[in-house]
N, C-alpha and C positions, 0 to 999 in steps of 0.2 A: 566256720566257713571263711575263707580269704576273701577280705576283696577285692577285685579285679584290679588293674592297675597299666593301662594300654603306656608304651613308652615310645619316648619323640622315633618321628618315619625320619628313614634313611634318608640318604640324597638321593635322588633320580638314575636311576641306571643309565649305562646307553642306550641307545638307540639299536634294535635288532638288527638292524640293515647297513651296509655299509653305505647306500644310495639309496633317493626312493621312498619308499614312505613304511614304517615301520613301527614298533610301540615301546613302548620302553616301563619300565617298572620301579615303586618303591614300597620298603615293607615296615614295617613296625613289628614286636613283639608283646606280646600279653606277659604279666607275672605271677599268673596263673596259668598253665595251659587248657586251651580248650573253653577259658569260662567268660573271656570278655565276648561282649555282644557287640558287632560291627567288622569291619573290611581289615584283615591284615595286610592285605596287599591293595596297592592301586595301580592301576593301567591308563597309560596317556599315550594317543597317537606324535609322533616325532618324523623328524623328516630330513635324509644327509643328503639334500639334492637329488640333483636328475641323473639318472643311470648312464654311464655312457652306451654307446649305441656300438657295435662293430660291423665293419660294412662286410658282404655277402653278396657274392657274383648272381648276376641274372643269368638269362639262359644265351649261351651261343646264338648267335646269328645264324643262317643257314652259308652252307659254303658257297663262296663267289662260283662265278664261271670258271671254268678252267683259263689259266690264259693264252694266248695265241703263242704257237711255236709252231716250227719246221722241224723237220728232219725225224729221227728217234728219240730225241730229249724230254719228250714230254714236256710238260709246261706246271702251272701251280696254280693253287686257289687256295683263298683266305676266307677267315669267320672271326670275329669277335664277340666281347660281352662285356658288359658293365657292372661296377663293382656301386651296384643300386638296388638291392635286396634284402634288406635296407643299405644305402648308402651310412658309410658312418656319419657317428652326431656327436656332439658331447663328448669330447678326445678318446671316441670310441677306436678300434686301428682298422688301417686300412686294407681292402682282402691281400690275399696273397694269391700269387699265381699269375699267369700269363692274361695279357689284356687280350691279346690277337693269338690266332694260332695258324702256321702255313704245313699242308702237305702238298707233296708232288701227284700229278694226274697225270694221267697217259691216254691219250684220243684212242676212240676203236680200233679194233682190227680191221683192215679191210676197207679204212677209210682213208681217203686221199691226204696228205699231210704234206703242205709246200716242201718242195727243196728248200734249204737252207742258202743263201746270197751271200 
């Protein structure tokens, strides 16, 4: 029978994660297989920082009033929303897309709408 003969652990792997909190691993090998008694491997918590964060729109606001006009032109109202859902952190990027948004409205039918001056 051979006797066992466990040889020096690796260095320290990476870290699994690229941010955050993650584990990382070192091994050793037997010169026996199978016959030394004890951990081939070891597991250690690591950690590459805080994750960045990337920002994500909240929800529209409801649309404004229409606004005041004369004539047939109709008029317009506005809504916005904010880019706080999460807002970004930690050079996470910032949303994309429109902060505010405008469409055209047009008053009833059948409803009085000043002459234009």
């Amino acid at each position: 029978m051979e006797l066992c003969i466990w040889y020096n652990w690796s260095v320290w792997g990476n870290c699994d994660v690229t941010c955050g909190s993650g584990t990382r691993t070192k091994t050793r090998t037997c010169s026996v297989a199978d016959s030394c008694t004890g951990d081939a491997i070891q597991t250690e918590s690591c950690s590459n920082g805080i994750c960045p964060v990337n920002g994500m729109w909240g929800n529209w606001t409801p649309w404004s009033a229409c606004s005041p006009t004369c004539g047939d032109s109709g008029g317009s109202q506005t809504r916005s929303r904010s880019c706080d859902n999460p807002a970004p952190s930690t050079d996470g990027k910032d949303c994309v897309g429109l902060v505010s948004d405008t469409q055209s409205c047009r008053h009833k039918p059948n409803v009085h709408t000043p002459v234009c001056k």
